[in-house]
N, C-alpha and C positions, 0 to 999 in steps of 0.2 A: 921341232915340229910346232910349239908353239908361237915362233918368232911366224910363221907362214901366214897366223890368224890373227897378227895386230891390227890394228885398226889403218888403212892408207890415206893418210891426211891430202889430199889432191893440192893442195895450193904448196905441197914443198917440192909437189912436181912441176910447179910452172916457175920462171926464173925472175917474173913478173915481179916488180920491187912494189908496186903501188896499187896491191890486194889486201891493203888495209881497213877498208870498207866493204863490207859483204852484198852490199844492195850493186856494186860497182858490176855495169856488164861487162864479158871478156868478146876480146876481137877474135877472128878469124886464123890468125896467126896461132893467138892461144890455144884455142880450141884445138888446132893440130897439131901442136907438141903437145899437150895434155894426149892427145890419141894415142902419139908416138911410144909417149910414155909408160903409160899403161901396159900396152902391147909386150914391150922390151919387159919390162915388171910381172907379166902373166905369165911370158918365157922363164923366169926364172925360177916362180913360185913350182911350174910344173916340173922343173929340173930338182929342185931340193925334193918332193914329194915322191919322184920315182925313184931317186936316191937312198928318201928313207923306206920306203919298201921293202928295198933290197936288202937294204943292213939289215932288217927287222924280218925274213921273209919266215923262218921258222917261226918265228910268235905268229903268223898271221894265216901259217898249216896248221899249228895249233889248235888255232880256232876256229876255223871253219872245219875243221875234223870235230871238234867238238859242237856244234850247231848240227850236224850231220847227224850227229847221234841222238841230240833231241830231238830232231826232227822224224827220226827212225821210231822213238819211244812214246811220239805223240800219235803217229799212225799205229801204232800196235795199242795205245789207250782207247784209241777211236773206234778198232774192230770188237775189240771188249764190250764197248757202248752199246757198241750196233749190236753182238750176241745178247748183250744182257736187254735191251730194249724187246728185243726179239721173244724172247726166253716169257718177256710179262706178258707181252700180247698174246702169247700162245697161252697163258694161264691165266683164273680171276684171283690174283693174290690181293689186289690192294681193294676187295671186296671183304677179305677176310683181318686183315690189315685193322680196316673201319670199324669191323666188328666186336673184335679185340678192344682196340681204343675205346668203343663206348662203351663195351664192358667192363672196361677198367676204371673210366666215369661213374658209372652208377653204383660201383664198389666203392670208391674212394668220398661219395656224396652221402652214402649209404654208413658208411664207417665215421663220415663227420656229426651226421644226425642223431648215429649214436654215440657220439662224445657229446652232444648236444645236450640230448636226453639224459643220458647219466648224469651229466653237471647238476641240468634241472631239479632230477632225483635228488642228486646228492643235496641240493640248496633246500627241496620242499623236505627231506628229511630233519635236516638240519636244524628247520625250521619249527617244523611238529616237535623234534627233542628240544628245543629252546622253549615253546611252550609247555611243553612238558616240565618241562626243569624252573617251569615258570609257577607252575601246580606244588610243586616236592618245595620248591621255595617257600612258596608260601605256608605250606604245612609245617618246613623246618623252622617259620621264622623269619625268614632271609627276606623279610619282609622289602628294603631295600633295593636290594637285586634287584628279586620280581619285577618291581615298580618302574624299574629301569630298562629290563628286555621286555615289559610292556610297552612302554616310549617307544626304544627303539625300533620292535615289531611294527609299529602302527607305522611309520615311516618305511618300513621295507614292505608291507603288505600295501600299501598306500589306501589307507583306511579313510573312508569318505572320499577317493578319489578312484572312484573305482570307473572304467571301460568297458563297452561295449562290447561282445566277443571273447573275455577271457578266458583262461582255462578252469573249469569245473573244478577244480581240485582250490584254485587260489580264493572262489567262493568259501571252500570250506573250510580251509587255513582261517578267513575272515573269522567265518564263526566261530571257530575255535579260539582264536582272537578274542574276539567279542566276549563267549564266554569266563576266558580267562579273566575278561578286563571287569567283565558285573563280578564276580568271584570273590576278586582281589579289592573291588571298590565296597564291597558288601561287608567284607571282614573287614576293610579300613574303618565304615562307618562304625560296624559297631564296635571295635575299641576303642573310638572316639567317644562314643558314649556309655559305654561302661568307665570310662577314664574321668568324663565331666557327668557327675549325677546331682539332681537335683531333687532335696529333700523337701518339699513343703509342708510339712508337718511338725520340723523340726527348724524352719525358716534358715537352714544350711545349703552351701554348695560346696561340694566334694568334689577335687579334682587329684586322682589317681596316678601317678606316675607307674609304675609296675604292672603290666596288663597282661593275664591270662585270659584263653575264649576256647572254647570245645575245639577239637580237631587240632590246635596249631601246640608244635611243640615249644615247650620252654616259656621264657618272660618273655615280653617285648614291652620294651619302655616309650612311654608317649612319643615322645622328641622323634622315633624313628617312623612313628607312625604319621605324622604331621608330616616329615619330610617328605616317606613315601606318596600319601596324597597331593604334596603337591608337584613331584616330580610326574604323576600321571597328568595331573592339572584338575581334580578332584577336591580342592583344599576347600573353594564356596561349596562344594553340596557337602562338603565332609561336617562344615562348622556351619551350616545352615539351622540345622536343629539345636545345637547349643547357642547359637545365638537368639533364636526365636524365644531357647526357653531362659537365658537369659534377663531379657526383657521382661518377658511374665511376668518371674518369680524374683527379680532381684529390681531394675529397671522401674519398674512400675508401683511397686511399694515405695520406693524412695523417693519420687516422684511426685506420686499421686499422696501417698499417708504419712512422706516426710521420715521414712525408717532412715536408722542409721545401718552402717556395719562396720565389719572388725576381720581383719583375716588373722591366720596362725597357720605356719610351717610345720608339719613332723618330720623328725630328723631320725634316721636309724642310726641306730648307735654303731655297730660295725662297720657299714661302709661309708658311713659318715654322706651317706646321699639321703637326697630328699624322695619320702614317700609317698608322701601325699600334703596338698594344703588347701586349705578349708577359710569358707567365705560367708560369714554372720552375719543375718539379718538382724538387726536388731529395732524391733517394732515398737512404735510410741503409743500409746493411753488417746494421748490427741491428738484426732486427724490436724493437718497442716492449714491451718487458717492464715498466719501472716509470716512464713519460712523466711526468711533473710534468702534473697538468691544466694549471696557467697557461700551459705550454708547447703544448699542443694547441689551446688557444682562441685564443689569440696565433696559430697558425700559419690556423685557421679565418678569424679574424677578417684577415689578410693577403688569404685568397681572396676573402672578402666584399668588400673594398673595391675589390679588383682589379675585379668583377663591378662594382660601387657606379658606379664613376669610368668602367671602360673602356668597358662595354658598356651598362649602366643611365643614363650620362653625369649622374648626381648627379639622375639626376627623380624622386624621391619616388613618384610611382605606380608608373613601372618599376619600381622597386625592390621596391615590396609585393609589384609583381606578382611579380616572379622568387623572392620570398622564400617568398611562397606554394606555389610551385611546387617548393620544394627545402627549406622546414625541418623539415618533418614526416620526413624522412626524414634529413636531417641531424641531427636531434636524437634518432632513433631509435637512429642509426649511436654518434651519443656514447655514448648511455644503454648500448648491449649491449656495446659495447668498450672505454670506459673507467668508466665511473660506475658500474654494474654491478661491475665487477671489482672496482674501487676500493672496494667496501662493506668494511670487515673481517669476518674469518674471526674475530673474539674480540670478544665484546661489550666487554670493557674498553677496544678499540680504538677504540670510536666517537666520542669526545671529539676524535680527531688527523684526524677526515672534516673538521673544522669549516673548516678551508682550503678544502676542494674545493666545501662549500657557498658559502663567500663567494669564490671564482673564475668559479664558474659565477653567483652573483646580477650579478656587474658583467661578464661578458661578458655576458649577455642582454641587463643594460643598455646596453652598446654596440651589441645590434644595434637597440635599439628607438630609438637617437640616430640612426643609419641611416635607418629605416623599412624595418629588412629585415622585421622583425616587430612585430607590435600593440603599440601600448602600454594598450590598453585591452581585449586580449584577453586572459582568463585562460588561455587553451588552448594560446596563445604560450608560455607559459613552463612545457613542460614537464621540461627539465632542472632547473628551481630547486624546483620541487617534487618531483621524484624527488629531487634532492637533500634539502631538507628532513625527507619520509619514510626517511631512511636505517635509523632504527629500523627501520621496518616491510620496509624490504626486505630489511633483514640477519634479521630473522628469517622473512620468505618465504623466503629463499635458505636459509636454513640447517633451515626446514622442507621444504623439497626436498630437500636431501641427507638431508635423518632419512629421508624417505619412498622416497628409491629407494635407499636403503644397505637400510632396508629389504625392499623390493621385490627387491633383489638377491640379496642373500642366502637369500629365500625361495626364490628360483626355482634357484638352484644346486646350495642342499642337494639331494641325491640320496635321503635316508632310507634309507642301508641302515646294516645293523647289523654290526660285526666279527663272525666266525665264532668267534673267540676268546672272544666274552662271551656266547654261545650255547651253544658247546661248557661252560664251565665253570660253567653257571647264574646262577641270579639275586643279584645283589650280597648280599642279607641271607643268602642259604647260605653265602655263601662268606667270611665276615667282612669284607667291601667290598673282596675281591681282584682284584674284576673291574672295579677303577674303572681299576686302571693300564691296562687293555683298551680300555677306553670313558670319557672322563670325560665325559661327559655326563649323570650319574648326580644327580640332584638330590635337596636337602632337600624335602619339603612343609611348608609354611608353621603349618598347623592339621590336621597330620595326622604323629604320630610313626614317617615308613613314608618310605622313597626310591624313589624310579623312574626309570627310563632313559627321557630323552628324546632331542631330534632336535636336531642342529648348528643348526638353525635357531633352535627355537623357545628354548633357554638365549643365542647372540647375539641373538635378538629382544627378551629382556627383558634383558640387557646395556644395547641402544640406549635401549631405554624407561628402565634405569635414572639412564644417564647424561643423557637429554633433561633427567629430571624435576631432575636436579642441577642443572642449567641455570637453571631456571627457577625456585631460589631464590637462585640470585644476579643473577637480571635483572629490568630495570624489568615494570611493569605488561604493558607492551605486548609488547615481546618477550617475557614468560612466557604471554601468555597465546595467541600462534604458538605458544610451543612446547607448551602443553599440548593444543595441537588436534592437533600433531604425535605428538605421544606416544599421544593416543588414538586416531589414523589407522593409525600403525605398526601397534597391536595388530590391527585392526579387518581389516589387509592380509594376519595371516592367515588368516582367514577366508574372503577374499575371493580369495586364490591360491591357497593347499596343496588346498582339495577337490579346484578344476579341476585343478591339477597331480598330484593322485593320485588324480582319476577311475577310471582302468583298473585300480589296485589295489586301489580300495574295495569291487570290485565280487566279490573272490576272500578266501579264507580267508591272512592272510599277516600278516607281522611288519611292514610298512609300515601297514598300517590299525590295527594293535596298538598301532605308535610312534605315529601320529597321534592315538590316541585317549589315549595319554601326555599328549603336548601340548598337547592342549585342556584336560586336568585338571590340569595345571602351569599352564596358563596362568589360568585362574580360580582355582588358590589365589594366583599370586603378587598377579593386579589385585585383589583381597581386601586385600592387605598395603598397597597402594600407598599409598593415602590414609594410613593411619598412621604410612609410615615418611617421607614427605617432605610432607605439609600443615600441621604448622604451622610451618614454615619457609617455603613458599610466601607472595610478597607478598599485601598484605591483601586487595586489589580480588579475586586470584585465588583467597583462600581460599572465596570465595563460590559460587564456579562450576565448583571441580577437582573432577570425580566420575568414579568409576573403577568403582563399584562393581555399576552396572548395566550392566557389559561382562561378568562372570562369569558369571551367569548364562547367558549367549547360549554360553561356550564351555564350562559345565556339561552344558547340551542338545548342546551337538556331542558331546561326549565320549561322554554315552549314547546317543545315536544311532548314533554309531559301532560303540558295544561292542556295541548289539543287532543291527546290520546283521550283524555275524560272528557271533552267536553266534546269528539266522536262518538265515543262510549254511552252518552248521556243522550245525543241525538238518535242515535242508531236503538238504542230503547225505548226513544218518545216514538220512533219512527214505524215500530214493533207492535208497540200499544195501539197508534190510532189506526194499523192498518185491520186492528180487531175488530173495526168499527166497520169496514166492507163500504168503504165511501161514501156512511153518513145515507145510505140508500133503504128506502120505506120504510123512516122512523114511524111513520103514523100507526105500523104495526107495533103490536106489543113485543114481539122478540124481537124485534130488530130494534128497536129502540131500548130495551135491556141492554142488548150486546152495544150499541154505542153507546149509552151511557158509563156501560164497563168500562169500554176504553177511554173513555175521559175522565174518569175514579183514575186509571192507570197512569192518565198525563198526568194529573193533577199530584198523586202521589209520589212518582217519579219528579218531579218540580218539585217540589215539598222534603225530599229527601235528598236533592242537591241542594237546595235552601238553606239544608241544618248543616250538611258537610261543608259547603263552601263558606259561608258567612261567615262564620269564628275564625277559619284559618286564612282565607286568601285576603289578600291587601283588598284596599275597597275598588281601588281603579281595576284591579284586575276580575274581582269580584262583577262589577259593573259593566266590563265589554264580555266577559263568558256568559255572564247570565243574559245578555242581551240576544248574543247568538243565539243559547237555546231555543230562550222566546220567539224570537223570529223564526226560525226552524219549525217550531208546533204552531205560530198562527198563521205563517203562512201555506204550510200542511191543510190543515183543517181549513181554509177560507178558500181553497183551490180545490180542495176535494167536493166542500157544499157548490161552489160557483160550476162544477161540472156536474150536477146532476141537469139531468133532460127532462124532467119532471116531477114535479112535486105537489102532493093535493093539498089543500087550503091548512087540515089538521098536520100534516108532515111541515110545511114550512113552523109552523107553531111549535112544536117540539123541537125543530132545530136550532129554533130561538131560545128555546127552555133551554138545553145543551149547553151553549155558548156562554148563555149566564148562569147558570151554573158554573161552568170553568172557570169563567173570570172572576165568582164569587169565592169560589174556591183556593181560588192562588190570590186573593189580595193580601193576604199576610206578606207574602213574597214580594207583591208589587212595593207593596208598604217600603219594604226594607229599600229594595231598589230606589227608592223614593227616596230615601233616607240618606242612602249614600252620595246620590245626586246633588242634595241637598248642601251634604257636609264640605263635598268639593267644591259647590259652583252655587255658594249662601245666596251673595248677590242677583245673580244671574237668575237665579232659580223659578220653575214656574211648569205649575205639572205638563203642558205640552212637552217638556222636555225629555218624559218618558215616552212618549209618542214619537218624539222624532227620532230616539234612540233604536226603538223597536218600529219602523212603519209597519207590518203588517197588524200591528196591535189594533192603528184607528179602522184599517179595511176589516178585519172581524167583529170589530163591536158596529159599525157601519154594515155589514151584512148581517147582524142580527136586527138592525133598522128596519133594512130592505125587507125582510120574510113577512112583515107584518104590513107594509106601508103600502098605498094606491097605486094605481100605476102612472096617472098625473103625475102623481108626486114625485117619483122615480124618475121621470122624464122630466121634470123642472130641475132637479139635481145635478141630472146629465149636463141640462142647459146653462145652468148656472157655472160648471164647474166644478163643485164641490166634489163629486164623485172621481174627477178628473185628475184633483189634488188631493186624494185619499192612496188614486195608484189602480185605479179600476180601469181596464180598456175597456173601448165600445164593443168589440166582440163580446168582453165578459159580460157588461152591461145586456146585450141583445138577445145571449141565452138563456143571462138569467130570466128577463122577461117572458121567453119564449116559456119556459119549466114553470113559471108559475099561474099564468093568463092564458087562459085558452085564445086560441084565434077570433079574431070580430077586428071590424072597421076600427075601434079604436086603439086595437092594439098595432095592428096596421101605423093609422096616422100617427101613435107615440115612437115607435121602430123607424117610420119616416124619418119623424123630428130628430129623432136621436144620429140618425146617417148625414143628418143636412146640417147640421149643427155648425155655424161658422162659415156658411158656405155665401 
């Protein structure tokens, strides 16, 4: 049967020799014996296939007998179907079906919740008997343990990480927690401190190994009590207080009063363990005036170990820990009370520090073989680098004493002036007899003139001078502290003498007089500075020393000064003569008291700048102040009379009286001014030249002319000019005339004359 289904090669049906190319078309001939073929070939296959029917016909009753019966069995499944389909639709079964099913859901959801629940139970019980057990721990001792299901509780409660929403109960687990955790941290401390006590009475430290405390059963020995705190992480607050008391009672006596100490072991004789060991103060007679550092470090480096071995028992963390806890201040304590001190007071001294730098490099290094301090913390070691900066601190230190020598001295001077170099006048009258009085009497630098200044401000530039000497025999670095020092000092007194002579600045007096000395001694000396000590100054600092724009700043104080009094001194004249009511109906007798009063007032007022100023200000300066004044009150007074609108023949008289009086009154004064003009300008000199100093001086004594003079005359004056070049306008001219000549034809024609003048 399977020969029937080979495969029929067509080309072994054609007879065709030269079908060895497939693309090759076939002819007509071909094509119909290929049919032929075929045909006779189909005839055969259908003869072999009813053939094997036949042999085979039982296998093939068989089988269709047996299809027959499946087929019989699929129709009898099918009416099954149809009843059984039938059967649902007449009933609501797969309503109840569903019903079922979700109640077997909400049982089986129901039944997982509470496996849920119970777990939970069973873990928060678990948990409360682990705290629990955490309590009986600690009571029993088991100090250990405890320390350790506190660790690990904070991690399963997740302590400080707590959420939103959680369950009420894990709050209170917290607490319980918590509780547990101060409980345990509370009894840790205090057997840390009944274990390390500190006697100060007895200058002892006692460190206990064997530690009994109310409520906990049995001993517990240090060692287990250190571990425990530091397994919770407790170990800094546990050795907080023993390090604090530390430093007190052992730290600071050694330190500060140079004690020594001594330790000693007690050994029990049964278990051959240590009980306790003990830490001697031992106190010296002599506080420590000049300790050898190696001697201090040596004594430090004793405590340390005692601390290392007794109470630290050699553990490397402990150790950091406690070091941490106490070098910052131990090293602070070195620095302010030996290392510090130890800087020298002379720079040439700095070469013989080189000891206390290499004492202090290898005690550090001892503490960092310790692990009392980092060895890979730069911040550890700040002794060796305070040391190494010795330069820099020797001249911070000694720029602090330039600055409050300074400072002190500013605030002490008092500024006042002997009565003796007042009374006798100004050094240049008196061929410098008045320095044995006051020597504070100074050269000006770029000025051939002396002036008295203030105890202060000659030591101030004393200090300034001696800084700057400093600072050409010192390295780079220390000159160039000192030259910040130097120009701080001056700067200080700017910054103290105002506020400290406030309440005098504010009055006409010999203390604002001396100040304003000082500020102009003190800018001619900072003038000089640069050329008397820069090129000696090292090379680095030649670049940077400048002095010369600080003069300037106490240029402006100086004038500021001299003008604040010499406003002070106008704005008083200005006060007095307006007491006078404009010089208006002296012919009466009050009115003429009351102006008289206020020209007692000028004249007094002049007369009391006269004493204050003379002695103390230079003369040129002396000479343009007092000139101002003057002009201020004559030309006051010559503008107040030139505005009166009337005057009867007895009032112009008395106003004459007035005038000469005043200038009789103040010639002492004029004298001096005289005097000075003199001394400056020998040659030259020639009293007009107080006249042209002061102009309104000739217009006053030239209106006391006028009150008495014709009125021809007055109108010749006009014409001549004279009145013209005194500084008198023709308006003043016109109403003087008008206030003292009643109307008539002649006064007319001279008022003419005086309008057509030049014309």
């Amino acid at each position: 049967m399977d020969a029937l289904f080979d495969a029929i090669n067509v080309r072994d049906l054609l007879s065709t020799s030269d079908l060895r190319d497939p693309t090759a078309p076939l002819s007509a001939p071909d094509l119909r014996l290929l049919i032929t073929r075929l045909e006779s070939h189909s005839l055969q296959i259908k003869s072999k296939v009813k053939s094997y029917i036949l042999a085979h016909h039982s296998d093939f009753s068989s089988l269709f007998s047996l299809c027959n019966d499946a087929v019989s069995r699929t129709d009898q499944i099918n009416q099954c179907l149809l009843d059984l389909l039938a059967l649902v639709s007449d009933s609501p079964i797969d309503g109840e079906i569903r019903e079922i099913v979700e109640e077997l859901s909400g049982k089986l959801k129901e039944a997982r919740e509470k496996r849920e629940i119970l777990e939970l139970v069973r873990i928060i019980v678990g948990i409360s008997e682990r705290l629990g057990g955490i309590k009986e721990g600690v009571k029993n001792g088991r100090l250990r343990l405890a320390a350790v299901d506190i660790r690990d509780l904070k991690k399963v409660l997740r302590i400080g990480d707590e959420e939103e929403r959680e369950p009420v109960v894990y709050g209170l687990l917290r607490k319980e927690w918590l509780d547990c955790f101060e409980e345990i941290q509370e009894m840790l401390v205090k057997f840390v401190e009944n274990a390390v006590q500190f006697e100060p009475d007895s200058s002892i430290v006692r460190v206990k190994y064997r530690l009994s405390v109310d409520g906990i059963a049995g001993v517990v020995d240090l060692h287990s009590v250190l571990d425990s705190m530091e397994v919770i992480g407790i170990l800094d607050y546990g050795f907080a207080k023993v390090a604090d008391q530390m430093i007190k009672h052992v730290i600071i006596p050694v330190v500060k009063k140079g004690s020594s100490v001594s330790s000693m072991e007690d050994l029990k004789d049964v278990s051959k363990e240590m009980t306790e060991a003990i830490l001697k103060i031992l106190s010296t007679s002599n506080p420590m005036v000049d300790v050898d550092g190696e001697i201090i470090y040596s004594r430090i480096i004793q405590v340390i170990n005692f601390v290392c071995q007794c109470i630290c028992f050699e553990n490397p963390s402990w150790i950091r820990c406690f070091g941490r806890l106490t070098w910052p201040r131990i090293s602070e304590l070195v620095i302010s009370n030996f290392l510090s001190k130890a800087v020298p007071e002379d720079a040439s001294k700095l070469a013989g520090f080189q000891k206390i730098i290499k004492d202090t490099y290898e005690f550090e290094t001892a503490l960092k073989e310790m692990a009392f301090i980092s060895a890979s913390d730069n911040t550890d070691q700040k002794l060796s680098n305070f040391a190494e900066n010795v330069e820099l601190h020797f001249a911070s230190r000694k720029k602090i004493e330039i600055l409050a020598k300074a400072r002190n001295l500013l605030l002490q001077c008092d500024f006042t002036i002997p009565q003796e170099y007042t009374r006798r006048g100004h050094p240049m009258k008196n061929s410098g007899t008045a320095v044995k009085y006051y020597e504070h009497v100074v050269d000006l630098l770029f000025l051939s003139e002396r002036c008295l200044v203030s105890k202060a401000a000659t030591q101030l530039m004393d200090l300034v001078h001696q800084t700057l000497k400093d600072i050409c025999l010192s390295s780079p670095r220390v000159a160039l502290e000192f030259y910040h020092a130097a120009r701080d000092a001056i700067l200080l007194y700017e910054a103290v003498v105002p506020v400290k002579l406030e309440r005098q600045l504010d009055g006409v007096n010999q203390v604002a007089v001396l100040m304003h000395n000082d500020c102009f001694y003190l800018s001619q000396e900072i003038l000089g500075l640069a050329f008397e000590y820069r090129s000696d100054f090292p090379i680095s600092i030649k670049e940077h020393a400048v002095f010369v724009d600080l003069a300037p700043r106490f240029q402006v104080m100086a004038e500021e000064i001299l003008q604040r009094q010499i406003q002070l001194v106008i704005s008083n004249l200005k006060e007095a003569i307006d007491g006078a009511d404009g010089f208006q109906n002296t012919h009466q007798v009050q009115q003429f008291e009351s102006a008289k009063f206020s020209i007692d007032q000028v004249v007094f007022i002049l007369e009391k700048v006269h004493i204050i100023w003379e002695p103390l200000l230079l003369p040129s300066t002396y000479k343009k102040s007092l000139c101002m004044v003057l002009e201020s009150v004559f030309s006051r007074i010559t503008k107040d009379i030139l505005l009166l609108d009337d005057m009867a023949a007895e009032e112009t008289l008395q106003l004459q009286r007035l005038i000469h009086l005043m200038l009789e009154s103040i010639s002492s004064l004029m004298e001096s001014l005289s005097t000075v003009i003199q001394k400056e300008r020998p040659e030259e000199y020639h009293t007009s030249l107080v006249d042209d100093l002061i102009p309104s001086l000739r217009k006053i004594r030239k209106v006391a002319e006028l009150l008495d003079m014709p009125l021809k005359s007055i109108t010749t004056a006009w014409e001549s000019g004279e009145l013209i070049s005194i500084g008198f306008t023709m308006l003043e001219v016109k109403d003087f005339i008008k206030a003292i000549f009643t109307d008539s034809p002649l006064r007319k024609e001279c008022l003419w004359r005086i309008e057509n003048v030049g014309l």
